[in-house]
C-alpha positions as CSV (number, residue, x, y, z in Angstrom):
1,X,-86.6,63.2,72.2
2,X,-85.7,63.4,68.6
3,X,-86.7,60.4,66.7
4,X,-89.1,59.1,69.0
5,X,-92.5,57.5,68.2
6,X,-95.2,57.4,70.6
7,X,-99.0,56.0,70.0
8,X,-99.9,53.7,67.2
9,X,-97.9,53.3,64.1
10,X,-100.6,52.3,61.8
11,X,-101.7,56.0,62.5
12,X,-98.8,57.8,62.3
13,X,-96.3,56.1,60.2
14,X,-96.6,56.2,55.7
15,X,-97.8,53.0,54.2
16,X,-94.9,52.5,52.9
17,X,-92.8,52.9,56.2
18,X,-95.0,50.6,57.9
19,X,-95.0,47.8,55.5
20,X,-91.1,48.5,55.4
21,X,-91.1,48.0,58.8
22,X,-93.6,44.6,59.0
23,X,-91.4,42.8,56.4
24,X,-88.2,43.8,58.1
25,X,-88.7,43.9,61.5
26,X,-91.7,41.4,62.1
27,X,-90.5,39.2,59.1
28,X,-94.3,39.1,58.0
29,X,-93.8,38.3,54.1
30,X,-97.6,36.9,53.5
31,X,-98.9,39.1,50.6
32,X,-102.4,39.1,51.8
33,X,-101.5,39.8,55.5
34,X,-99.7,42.8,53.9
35,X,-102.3,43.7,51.7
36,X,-105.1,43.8,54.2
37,X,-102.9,45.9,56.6
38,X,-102.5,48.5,53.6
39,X,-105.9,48.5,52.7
40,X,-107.3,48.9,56.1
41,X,-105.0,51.7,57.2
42,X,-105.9,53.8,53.6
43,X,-108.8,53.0,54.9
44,X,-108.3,54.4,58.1
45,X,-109.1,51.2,59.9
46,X,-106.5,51.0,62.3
47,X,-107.8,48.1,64.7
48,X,-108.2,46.0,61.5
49,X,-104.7,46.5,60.5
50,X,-103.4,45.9,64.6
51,X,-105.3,43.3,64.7
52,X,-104.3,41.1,61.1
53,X,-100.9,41.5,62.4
54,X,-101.0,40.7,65.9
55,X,-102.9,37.7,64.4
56,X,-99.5,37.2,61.5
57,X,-97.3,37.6,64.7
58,X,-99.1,35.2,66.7
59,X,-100.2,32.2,64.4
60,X,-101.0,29.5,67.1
61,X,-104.2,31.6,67.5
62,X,-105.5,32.2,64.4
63,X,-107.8,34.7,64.2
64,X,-109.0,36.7,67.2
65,X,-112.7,37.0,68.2
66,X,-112.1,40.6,69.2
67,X,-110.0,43.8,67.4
68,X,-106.6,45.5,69.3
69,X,-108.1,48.4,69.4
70,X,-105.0,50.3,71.3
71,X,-101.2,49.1,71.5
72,X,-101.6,48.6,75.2
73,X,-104.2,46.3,74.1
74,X,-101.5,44.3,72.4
75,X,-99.4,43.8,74.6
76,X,-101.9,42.6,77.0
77,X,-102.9,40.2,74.6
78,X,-99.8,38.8,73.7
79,X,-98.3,38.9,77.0
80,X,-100.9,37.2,78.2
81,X,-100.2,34.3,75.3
82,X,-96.8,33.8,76.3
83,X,-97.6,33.6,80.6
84,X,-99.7,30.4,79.1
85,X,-97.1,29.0,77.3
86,X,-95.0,28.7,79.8
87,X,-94.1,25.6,81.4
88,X,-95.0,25.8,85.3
89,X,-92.0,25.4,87.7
């Protein structure tokens, strides 16, 4: 369909789309977070820039021992986090 986005958008959208799109949509104001996401996509370093902000989307975690290296791979992750959060019935 028209409009549609498929695969990762630290690949496929501008820098300047994407940081758009992580101030207003993920509310993630830190200027380093933002900074190192910039960098490592002009750098082509996709997984670094996933990774720094599933790790500025998920603060109770801090930083992660391993890269998302695909977005399937981040929603595992986090899904995963919020299945332990949850208070068992």
């Amino acid at each position: 369909m028209p409009g549609d986005a498929h695969g990762c958008p630290f690949r496929h959208f501008s820098i300047d789309n994407l940081i758009a799109t992580l101030e207003d949509d993920l509310h993630i104001r830190d200027s380093k977070t933002l900074r190192d996401v910039r960098e490592a996509v002009m750098e082509k370093h996709f997984h670094i820039a996933c990774t720094r902000v599933f790790e500025a989307t998920h603060p109770s975690i801090g930083s992660l021992a391993e890269s998302i290296n695909h977005p399937n791979h981040y929603f595992e992750t986090s899904f995963a986090l919020r299945q332990e959060k949850r208070p068992e019935n």
